[in-house]
C-alpha positions in Angstrom: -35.7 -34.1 33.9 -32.6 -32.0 34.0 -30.0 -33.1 31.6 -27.1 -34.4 34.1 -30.0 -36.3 35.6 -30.7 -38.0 32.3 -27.3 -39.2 31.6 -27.1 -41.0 35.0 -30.7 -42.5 34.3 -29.1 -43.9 30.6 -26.0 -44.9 32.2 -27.6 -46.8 35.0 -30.2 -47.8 32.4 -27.7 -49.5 30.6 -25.5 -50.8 33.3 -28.6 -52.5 34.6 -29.0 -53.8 31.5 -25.9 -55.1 30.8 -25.5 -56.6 34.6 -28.8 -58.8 33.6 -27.6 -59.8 30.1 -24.3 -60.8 31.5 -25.6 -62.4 35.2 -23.0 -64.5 36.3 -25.3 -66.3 38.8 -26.9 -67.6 35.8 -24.2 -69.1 34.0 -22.4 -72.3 35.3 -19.1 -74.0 34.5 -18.9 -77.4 35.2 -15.7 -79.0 35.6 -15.0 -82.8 35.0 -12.7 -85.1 36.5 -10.4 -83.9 33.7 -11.2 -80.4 34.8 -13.0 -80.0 30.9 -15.4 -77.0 31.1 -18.7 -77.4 30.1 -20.7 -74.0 30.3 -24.2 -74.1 30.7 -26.2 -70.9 30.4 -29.7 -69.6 29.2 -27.9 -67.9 25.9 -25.0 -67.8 24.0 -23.4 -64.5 24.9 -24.0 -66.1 28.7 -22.2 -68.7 27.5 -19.5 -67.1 25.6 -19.2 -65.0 29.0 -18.4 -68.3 30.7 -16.1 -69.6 28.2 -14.1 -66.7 28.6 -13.7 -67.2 32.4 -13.1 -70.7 32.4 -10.4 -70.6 30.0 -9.1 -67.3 31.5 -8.8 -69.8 34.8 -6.7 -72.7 32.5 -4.7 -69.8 30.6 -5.2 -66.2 31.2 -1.7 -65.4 30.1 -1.9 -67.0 26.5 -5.2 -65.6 25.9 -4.0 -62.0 26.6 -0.7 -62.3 24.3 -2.7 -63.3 22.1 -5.9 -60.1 22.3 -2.0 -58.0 23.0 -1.2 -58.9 19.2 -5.0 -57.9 18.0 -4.6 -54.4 19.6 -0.7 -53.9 18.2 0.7 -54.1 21.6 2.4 -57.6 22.0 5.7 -55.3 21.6 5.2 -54.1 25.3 5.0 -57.2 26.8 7.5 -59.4 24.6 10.0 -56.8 22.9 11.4 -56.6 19.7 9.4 -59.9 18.7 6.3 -58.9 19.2 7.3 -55.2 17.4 7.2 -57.5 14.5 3.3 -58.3 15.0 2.5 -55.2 15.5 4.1 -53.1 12.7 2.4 -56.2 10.5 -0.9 -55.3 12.2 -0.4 -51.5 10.8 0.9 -52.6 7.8 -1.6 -54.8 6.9 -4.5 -52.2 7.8 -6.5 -54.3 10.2 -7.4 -52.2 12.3 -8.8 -49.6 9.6 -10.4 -52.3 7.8 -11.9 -53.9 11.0 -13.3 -50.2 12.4 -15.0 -50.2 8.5 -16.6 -53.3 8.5 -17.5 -54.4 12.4 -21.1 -52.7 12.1 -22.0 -53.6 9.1 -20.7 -57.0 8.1 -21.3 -58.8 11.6 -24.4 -60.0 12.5 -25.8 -58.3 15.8 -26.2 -62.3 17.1 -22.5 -62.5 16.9 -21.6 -58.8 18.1 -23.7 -60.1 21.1 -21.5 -63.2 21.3 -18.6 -61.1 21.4 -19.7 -58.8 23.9 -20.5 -61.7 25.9 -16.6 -63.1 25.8 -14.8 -59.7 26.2 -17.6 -59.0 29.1 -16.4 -62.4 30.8 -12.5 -61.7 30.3 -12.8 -58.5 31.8 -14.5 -59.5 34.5 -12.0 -62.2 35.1 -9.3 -59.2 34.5 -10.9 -56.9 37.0 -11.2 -59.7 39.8 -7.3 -60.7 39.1 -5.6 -58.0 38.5 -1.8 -59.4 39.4 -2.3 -61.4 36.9 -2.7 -59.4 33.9 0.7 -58.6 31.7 -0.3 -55.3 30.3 -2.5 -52.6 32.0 -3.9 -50.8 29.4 -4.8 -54.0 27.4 -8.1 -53.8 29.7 -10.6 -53.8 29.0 -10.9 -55.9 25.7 -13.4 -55.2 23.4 -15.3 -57.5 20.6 -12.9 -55.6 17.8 -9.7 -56.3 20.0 -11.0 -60.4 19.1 -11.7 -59.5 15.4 -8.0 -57.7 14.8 -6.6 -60.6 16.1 -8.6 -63.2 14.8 -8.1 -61.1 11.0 -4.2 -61.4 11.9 -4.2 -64.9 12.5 -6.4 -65.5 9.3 -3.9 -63.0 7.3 -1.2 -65.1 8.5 -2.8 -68.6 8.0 -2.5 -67.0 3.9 1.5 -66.6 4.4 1.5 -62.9 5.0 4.6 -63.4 7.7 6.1 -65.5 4.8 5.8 -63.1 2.3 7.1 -60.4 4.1 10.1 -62.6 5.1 11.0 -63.1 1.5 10.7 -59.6 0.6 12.8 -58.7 3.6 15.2 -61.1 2.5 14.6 -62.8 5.3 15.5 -60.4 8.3 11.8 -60.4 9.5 11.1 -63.6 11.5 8.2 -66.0 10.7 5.3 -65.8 12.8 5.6 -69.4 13.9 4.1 -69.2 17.2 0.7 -67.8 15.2 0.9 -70.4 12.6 -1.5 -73.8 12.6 0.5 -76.6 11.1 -0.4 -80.3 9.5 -3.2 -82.5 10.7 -5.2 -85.5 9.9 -8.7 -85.6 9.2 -11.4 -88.8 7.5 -14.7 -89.5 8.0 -16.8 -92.9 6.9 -20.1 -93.7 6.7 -22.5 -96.4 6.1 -21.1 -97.2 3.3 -18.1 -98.1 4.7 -18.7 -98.8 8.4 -19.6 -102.6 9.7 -22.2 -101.1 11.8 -24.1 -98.5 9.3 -22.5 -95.9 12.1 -20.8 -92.3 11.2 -16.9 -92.2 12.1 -15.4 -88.8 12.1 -11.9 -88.3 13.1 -10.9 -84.5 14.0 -7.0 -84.6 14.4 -5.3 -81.2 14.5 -0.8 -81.4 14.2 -0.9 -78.3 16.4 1.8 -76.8 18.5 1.8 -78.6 22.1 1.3 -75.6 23.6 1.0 -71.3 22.5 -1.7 -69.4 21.2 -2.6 -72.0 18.6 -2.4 -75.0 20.9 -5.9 -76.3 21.4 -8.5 -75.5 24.5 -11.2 -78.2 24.9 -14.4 -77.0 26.3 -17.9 -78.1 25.7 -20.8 -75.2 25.1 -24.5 -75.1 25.9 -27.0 -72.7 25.5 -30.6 -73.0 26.0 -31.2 -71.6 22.5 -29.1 -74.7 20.9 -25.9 -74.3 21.3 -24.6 -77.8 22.2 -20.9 -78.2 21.1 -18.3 -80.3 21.9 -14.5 -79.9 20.5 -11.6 -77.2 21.1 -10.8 -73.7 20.2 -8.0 -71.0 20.3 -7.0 -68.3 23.0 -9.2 -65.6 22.5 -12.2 -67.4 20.1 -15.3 -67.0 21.7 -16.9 -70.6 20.0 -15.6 -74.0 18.9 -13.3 -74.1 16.0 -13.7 -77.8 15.4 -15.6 -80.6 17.3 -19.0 -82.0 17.2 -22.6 -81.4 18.0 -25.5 -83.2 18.6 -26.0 -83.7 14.6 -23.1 -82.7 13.0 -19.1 -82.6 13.4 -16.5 -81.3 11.2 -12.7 -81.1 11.5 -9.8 -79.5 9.9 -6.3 -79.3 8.1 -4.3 -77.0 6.6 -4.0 -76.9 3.2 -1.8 -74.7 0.9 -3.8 -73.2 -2.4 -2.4 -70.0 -3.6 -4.2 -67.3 -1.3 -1.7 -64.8 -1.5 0.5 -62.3 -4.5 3.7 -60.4 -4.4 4.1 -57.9 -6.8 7.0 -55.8 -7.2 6.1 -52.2 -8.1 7.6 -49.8 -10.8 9.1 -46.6 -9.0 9.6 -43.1 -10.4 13.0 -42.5 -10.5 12.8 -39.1 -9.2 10.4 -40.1 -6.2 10.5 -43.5 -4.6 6.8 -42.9 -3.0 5.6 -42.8 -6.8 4.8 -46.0 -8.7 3.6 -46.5 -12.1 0.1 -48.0 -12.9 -2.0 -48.4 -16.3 0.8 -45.7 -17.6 0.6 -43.2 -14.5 2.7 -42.1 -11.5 0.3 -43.1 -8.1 1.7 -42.3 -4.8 1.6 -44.6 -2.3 -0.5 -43.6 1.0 1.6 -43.4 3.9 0.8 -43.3 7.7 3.0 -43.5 10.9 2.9 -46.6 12.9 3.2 -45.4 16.6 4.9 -48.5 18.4 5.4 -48.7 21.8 8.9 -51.8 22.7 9.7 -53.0 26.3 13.6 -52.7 25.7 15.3 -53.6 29.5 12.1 -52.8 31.1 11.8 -49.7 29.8 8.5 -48.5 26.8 10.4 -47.1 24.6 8.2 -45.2 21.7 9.5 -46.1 17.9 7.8 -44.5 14.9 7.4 -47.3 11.3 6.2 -46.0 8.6 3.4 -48.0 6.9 2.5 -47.6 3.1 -0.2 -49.1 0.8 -0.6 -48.9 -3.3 -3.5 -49.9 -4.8 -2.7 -53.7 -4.6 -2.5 -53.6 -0.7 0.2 -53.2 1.7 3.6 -51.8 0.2 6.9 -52.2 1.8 10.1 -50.3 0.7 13.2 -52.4 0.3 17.1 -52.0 -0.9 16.0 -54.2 -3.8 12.9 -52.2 -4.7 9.2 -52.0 -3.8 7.0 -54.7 -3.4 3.3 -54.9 -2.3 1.0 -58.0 -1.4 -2.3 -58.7 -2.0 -5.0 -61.0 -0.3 -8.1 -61.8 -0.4 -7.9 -63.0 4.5 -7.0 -59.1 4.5 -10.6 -58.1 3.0 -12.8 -59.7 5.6 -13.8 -59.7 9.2 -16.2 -63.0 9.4 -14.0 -65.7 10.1 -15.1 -66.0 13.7 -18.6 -65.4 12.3 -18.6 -68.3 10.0 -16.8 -70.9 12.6 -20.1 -69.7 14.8 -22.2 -70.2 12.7 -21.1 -73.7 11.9 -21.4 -74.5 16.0 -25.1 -74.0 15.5 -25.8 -75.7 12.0 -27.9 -78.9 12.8 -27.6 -80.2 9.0 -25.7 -80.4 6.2 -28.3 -77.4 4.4 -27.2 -75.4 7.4 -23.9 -76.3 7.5 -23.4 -75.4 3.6 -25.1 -71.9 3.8 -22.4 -71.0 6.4 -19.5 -72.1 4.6 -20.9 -70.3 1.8 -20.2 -67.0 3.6 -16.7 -68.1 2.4 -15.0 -65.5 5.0 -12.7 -68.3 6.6 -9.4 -67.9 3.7 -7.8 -71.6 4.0 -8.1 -75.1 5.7 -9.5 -78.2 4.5 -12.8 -79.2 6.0 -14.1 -82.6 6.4 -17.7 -83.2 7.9 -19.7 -86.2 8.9 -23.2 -85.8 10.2 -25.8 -88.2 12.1 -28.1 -88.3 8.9 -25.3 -90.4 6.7 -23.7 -87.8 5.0 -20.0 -86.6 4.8 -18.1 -84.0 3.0 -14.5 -83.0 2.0 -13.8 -78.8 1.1 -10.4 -77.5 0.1 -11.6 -74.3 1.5 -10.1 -70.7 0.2 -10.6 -67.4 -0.3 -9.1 -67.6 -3.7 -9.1 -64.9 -6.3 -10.2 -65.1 -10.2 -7.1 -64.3 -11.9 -5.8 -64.0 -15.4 -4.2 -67.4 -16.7 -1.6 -65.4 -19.0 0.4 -64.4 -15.6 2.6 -66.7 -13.6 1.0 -66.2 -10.0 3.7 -68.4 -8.1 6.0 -65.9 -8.9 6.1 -62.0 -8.4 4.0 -60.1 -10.1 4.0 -56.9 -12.4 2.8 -54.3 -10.2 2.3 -51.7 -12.9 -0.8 -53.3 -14.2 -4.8 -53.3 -13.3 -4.5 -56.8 -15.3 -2.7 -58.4 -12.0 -5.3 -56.1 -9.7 -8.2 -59.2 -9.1 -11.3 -58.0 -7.6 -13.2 -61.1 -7.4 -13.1 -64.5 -5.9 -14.3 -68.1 -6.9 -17.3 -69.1 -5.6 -17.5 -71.9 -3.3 -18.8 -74.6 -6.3 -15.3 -73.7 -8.1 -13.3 -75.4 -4.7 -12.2 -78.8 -5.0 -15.0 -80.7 -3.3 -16.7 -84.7 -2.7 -20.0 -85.2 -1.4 -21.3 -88.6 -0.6 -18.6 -90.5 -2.3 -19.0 -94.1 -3.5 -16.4 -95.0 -1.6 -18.0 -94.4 1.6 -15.3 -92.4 3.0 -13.0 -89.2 2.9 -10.0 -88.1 4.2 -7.5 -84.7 4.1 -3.6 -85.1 5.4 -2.1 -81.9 4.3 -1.9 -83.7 1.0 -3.5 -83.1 -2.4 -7.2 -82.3 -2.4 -7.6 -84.3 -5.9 -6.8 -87.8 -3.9 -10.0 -86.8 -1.0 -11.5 -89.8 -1.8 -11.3 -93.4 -4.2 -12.1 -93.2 -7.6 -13.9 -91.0 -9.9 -15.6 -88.9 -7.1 -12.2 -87.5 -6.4 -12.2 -83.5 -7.5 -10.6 -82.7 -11.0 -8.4 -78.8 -11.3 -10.7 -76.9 -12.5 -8.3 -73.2 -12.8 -4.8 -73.9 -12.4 -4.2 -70.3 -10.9 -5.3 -71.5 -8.1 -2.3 -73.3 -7.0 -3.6 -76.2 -5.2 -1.2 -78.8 -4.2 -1.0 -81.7 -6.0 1.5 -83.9 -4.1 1.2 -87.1 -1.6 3.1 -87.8 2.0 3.7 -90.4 4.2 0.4 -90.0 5.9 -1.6 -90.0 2.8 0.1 -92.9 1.5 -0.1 -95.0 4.8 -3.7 -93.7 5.1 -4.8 -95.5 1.9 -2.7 -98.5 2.8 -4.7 -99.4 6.0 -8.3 -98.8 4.4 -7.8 -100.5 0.9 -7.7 -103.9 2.2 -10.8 -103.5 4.2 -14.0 -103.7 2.8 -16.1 -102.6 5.6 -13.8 -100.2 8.9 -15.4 -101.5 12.2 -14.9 -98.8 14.8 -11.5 -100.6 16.5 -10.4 -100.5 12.9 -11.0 -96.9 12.7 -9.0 -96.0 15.8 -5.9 -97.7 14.8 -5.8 -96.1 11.7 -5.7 -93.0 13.5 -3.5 -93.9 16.1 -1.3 -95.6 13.6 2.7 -94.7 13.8 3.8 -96.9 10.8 5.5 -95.2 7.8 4.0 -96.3 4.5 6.2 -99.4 2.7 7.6 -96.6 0.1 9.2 -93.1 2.0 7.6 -89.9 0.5 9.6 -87.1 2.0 10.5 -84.1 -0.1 14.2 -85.3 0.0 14.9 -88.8 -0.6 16.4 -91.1 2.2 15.9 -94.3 0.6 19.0 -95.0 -0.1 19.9 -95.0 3.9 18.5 -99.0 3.5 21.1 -100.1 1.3 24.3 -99.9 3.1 25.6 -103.0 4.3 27.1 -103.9 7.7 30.3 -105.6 6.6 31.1 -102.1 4.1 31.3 -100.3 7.2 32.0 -101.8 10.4 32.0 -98.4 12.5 28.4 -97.9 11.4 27.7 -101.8 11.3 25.1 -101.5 14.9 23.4 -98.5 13.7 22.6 -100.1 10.0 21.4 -103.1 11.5 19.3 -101.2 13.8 18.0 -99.7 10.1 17.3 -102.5 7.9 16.0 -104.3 10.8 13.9 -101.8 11.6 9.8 -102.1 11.3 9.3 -98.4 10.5 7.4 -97.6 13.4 7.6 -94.8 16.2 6.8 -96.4 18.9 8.9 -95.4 22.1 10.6 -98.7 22.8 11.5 -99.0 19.1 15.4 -98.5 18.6 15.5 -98.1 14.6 12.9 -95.6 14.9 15.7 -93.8 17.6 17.8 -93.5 15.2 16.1 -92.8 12.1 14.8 -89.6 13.8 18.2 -88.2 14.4 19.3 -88.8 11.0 15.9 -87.1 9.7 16.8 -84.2 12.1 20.2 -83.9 11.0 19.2 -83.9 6.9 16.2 -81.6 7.8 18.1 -79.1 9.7 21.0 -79.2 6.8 18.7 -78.0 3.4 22.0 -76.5 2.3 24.0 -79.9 2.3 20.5 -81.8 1.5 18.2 -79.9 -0.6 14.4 -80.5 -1.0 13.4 -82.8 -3.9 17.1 -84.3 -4.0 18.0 -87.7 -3.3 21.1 -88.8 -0.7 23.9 -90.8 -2.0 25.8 -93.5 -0.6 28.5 -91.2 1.1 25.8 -88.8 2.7 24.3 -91.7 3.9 27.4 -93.1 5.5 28.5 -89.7 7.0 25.1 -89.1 8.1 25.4 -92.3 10.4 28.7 -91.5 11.1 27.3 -88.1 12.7 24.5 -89.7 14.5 27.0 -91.7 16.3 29.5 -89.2 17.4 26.2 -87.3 18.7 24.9 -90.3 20.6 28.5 -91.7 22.0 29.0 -88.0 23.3 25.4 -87.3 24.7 24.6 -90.8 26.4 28.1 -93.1 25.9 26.3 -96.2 23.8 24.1 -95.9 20.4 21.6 -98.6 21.1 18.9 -96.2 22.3 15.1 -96.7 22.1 13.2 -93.6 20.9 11.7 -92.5 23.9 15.2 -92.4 25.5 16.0 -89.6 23.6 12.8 -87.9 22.8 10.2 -86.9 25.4 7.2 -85.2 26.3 7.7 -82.4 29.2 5.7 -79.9 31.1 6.9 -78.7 34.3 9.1 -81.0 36.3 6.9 -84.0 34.1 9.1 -85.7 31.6 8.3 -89.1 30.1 9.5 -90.8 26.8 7.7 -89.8 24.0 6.7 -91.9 20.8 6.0 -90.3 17.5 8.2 -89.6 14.4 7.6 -86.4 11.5 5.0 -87.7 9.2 3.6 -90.7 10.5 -0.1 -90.9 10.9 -0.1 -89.9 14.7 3.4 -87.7 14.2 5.5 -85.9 16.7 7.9 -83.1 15.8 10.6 -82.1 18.6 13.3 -79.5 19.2 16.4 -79.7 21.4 16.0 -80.4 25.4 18.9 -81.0 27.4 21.6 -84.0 27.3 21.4 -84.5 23.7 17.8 -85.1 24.5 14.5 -83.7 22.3 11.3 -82.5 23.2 7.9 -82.8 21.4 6.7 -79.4 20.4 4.2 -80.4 17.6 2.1 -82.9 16.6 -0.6 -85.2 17.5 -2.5 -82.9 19.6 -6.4 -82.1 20.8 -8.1 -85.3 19.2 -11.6 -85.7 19.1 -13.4 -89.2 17.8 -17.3 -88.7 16.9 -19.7 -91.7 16.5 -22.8 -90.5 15.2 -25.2 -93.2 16.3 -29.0 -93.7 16.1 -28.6 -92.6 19.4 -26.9 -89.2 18.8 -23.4 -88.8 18.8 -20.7 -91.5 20.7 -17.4 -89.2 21.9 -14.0 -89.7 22.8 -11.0 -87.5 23.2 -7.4 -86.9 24.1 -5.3 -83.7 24.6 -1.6 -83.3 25.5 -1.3 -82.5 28.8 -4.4 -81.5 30.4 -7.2 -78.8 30.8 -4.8 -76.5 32.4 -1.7 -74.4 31.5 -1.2 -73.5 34.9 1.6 -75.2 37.4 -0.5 -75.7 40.1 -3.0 -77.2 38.7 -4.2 -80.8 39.0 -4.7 -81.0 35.6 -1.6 -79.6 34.1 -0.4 -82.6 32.7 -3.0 -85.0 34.1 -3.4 -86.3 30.3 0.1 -86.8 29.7 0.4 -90.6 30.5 -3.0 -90.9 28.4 -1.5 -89.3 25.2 2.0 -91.2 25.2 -0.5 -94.3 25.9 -2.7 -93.0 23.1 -6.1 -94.1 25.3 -9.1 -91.6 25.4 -11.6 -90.0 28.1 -15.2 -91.0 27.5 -17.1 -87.3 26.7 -21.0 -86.5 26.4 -23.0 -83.4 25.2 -25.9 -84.7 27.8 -26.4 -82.2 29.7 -27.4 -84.5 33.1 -24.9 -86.5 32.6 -21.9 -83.8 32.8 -23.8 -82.8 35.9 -24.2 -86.4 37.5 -20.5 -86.4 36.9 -19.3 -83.4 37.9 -16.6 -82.7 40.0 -16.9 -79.0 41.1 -19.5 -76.6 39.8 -19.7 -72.7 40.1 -20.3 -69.6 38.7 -18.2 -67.1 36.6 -17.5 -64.9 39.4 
């Protein structure tokens, strides 16, 4: 066969091969009255193929910033804010380390997964072109996903944080990247009045953005049968529940990352000392590419790495950073591999992959069991060093090459108690009693503090000495501070002013020590305890962190909140959802909700002197595991869609503010029975 005839045979060999692999005709998404996706599909890559599509459908524009950011070129579509993700893309190395490890450290299962996702986004691409931002983004490839799911990880360990400090604060915090707060418990016969399996998976996400959550449900004929939610760009579910098993997450805050600050060479600031010799640090050329008034203009960083990791040159001297998020590619890998696990055993031997660098984990299962994890990638460091603070970088005694094993993170199996529970708090109060975890290496910087949600968490569930199921919703949907305030700065003294001391306040104190401490949207107190909370929060110069506000603070506070409200809306007796409120599009209703409380809100400035939510109770997923199999319920934001015109762009709105829940299933004829429309991927 003569050569030029061979290539075409291979390349229509494999072209062939791939159409068949990939057959849209055999892959269908099912869309529910809620317009939920659930992708059927004889395997997973089919199915990862229809994931892609469907959510390309709901949000093709979030999904590509956020693949723009894994290939370093966010900066072409966004400017000089995404420049920042893309020189820390280079700086950090991903996309060296990622070309080093892809072939050897993924499994070919989950390459194939991959393949599947970017083969369905391109397709997608190719068939709506006007829609994409940036041409030569396409086509995406399975290590476009893995930079960016590396970045997010990298960033998840404060690596935008770092850099911000170092920088003295003139590079921005990645907060659109960022995952924030949560709730997460799980009970089980111990505790439950009807020997059932409650698991609560409760993420305080942005409301919308590249961490906001997508809820799809997944099913393979080679078992993959998930329900729960995931991020732009993830090709599998990163929390939710299958037909044994379920597991949700928080974020949590051990130390996973160091600063050092190197020792330069006076006669050549590329040279730094280490173990008593001059290194040089490795330096490359970061080719960026900046949309500046619709132009692509080319700008040249230079990147540099010591022997700790990525180095950065300042007025006030070197520093470098180090992480254990910037050393592997698996994260994706490991959430995967937790979609299939059909047991605790299962479950366990993927976490013990231990590529995912941070969250709290806490897992229920149909068999009785549940589980709490302070997850980390966290190093094995020498206890003669203060690691909360920078670091000598002149020394291989700060360079840690090894991590703790998974049995050294705190940890409660099967506690006594009957249940566990994670709220951004410390992971040595998981649980009652003597099965909560004890520090076992105090270099790994867990946190060790409590917060309202913690504290009102453990007030609802100590009086009860079995949680039906109604009791286990309205602990979740509870908006109730705790009887004693825990917030970083202290506000208690707010309660103690009287009317008759200060008669131009007198309404708004009553409104205070009258008020019940909830958040719901009718409640007036709660109106204007949030803008004094605003006011002290956006003000850490005037109130610091771990202070406590005195009687004049208190009274000028009040004082302020007046003026604001008398000019915004001309009277001060205002309910909360008068002033704060949910809005998509042309959509706006009041919104209940207040920082902290079990089912929280967290707003930014509208219009009118009005807020809107931004963050908070978000994707919520409520698991019964039942003789039966598994009993679901959820609730998201807005809807299944991020686009205007559709149906289901804020379809879930009135739900949410209502706090009332969609019936779900993982049976596979009943999401058909149901359906309301039902196609193909193409």
């Amino acid at each position: 066969m003569p050569y030029r005839c061979l290539l075409l045979f291979i390349s229509l060999f494999f072209a062939q091969q791939s159409r068949s692999q990939f057959d849209a005709s055999k892959i269908d998404i099912v869309r529910d009255k809620w317009g939920v996706p659930h992708i059927f599909a004889p395997t997973d890559p089919q199915v990862a193929y229809g994931l892609a599509w469907a959510h390309a459908e709901d949000d093709f524009t979030t999904i590509q910033q956020s693949l723009l950011a894994g290939k370093a070129m966010l900066a072409q579509y966004t400017g000089k804010k995404g420049a920042q993700i893309d020189y820390i893309i280079h700086l950090l190395r991903i996309p060296e380390l990622v070309e080093e490890k892809y072939e050897s450290d993924l499994s070919p299962g989950f390459k194939k997964l991959l393949e599947g996702y970017c083969a369905g986004l391109n397709a997608y691409a190719k068939k709506h072109p006007s829609e994409i931002l940036v041409k030569k983004a396409f086509p995406v490839t399975p290590k476009d996903m893995i930079r960016y799911s590396v970045l997010q990880l990298c960033v998840l360990s404060g690596a935008d944080q770092a850099l911000a400090a170092i920088f003295g604060g003139t590079v921005p915090l990645l907060a659109d990247f960022k995952t924030a707060g949560s709730n997460a418990f799980a009970f089980n016969s111990r505790k439950t009045t009807d020997g059932d399996v409650y698991l609560d998976i409760n993420a305080h996400q942005p409301l919308e953005g590249p961490v906001a959550f997508y809820e799809a449900h997944l099913c393979s004929d080679e078992g993959w049968n998930i329900l729960g939610a995931n991020f732009p760009g993830a090709p599998c579910i990163l929390h939710g529940a299958n037909e044994y098993l379920g597991w949700a997450h928080t974020v949590n805050n051990p130390d996973k990352l160091d600063v050092y600050q190197l020792e330069i060479n006076p006669a050549n600031k590329l040279q730094y000392r280490f173990d008593g010799e001059w290194l040089t640090l490795e330096e490359k050329n970061a080719a960026l590419k900046v949309k500046i008034a619709g132009l692509k203009i080319g700008v040249n960083k230079k990147v540099y790495w010591s022997k700790y990791g990525p180095a950065v040159i300042t007025p006030r001297g070197t520093f470098s950073i180090r992480m254990p998020a910037q050393m592997d590619i698996r994260g994706l890998e490991e959430w995967y591999r937790f979609n299939k696990a059909k047991n605790f055993t299962e479950f366990k031997k993927a976490l013990e992959m231990m590529a995912i660098p941070g969250y709290n984990l806490v897992y229920a299962d149909r068999y009785d069991t549940i589980y709490y994890l302070s997850n980390g990638r966290i190093p094995m460091r020498d206890p003669k060093y203060n690691w909360r603070n920078t670091l000598p970088g002149n020394t291989s005694a700060t360079l840690w090459t090894s991590l703790h094993p998974l049995s050294d993170l705190p940890q409660v199996l099967q506690p006594k108690s009957g249940f566990v529970f994670n709220t951004n708090h410390s992971p040595f109060h998981s649980t009652e009693g003597n099965d909560n975890p004890v520090i076992k290496d105090v270099t790994m910087g867990y946190e060790t503090l409590e917060n309202n949600r913690s504290k009102r968490f453990i007030e609802l569930v100590a009086p009860l000495e079995k949680v039906a199921y109604s009791d286990f919703k309205r602990i979740k949907f509870d908006r109730q501070y705790p009887a004693t305030f825990v917030f970083p700065t202290g506000i208690d003294s707010l309660f103690m002013l009287k009317e008759a001391d200060h008669p131009d306040i007198a309404s708004l104190i009553r409104e205070l020590n009258q008020w019940n401490r909830k958040a719901d949207a009718e409640n007036k107190g709660a109106a204007i305890f949030l803008m004094v909370y605003k006011t002290v929060t956006e003000a850490p110069q005037l109130y610091p962190r771990y202070g406590t506000i005195n009687k004049s603070q208190c009274v000028t506070l009040l004082t302020s909140v007046k003026n604001e409200l008398m000019k915004n809306f001309g009277r001060t007796d205002l309910q909360l959802g008068d002033i704060q409120k949910l809005v998509r599009g042309d959509k706006e209703i009041p919104l209940p909700g207040l920082p902290d409380v079990l089912a929280p809100m967290y707003s930014v400035p509208y219009k009118k002197g009005m807020i809107k939510g931004t963050q908070g109770d978000a994707y919520v997923e409520l698991v019964r595991f039942t003789k039966n199999g598994p009993v679901i319920e959820s609730m998201n934001v807005y809807g299944a869609s991020s686009r205007k015109n559709s149906p289901h762009y804020t379809d879930q709105m009135d739900l949410y503010v209502k706090q009332q829940t969609k019936t779900m299933t993982l049976n596979k004829e009943e999401v058909y029975k149901s359906a309301e429309k039902i196609y193909h991927p193409q």
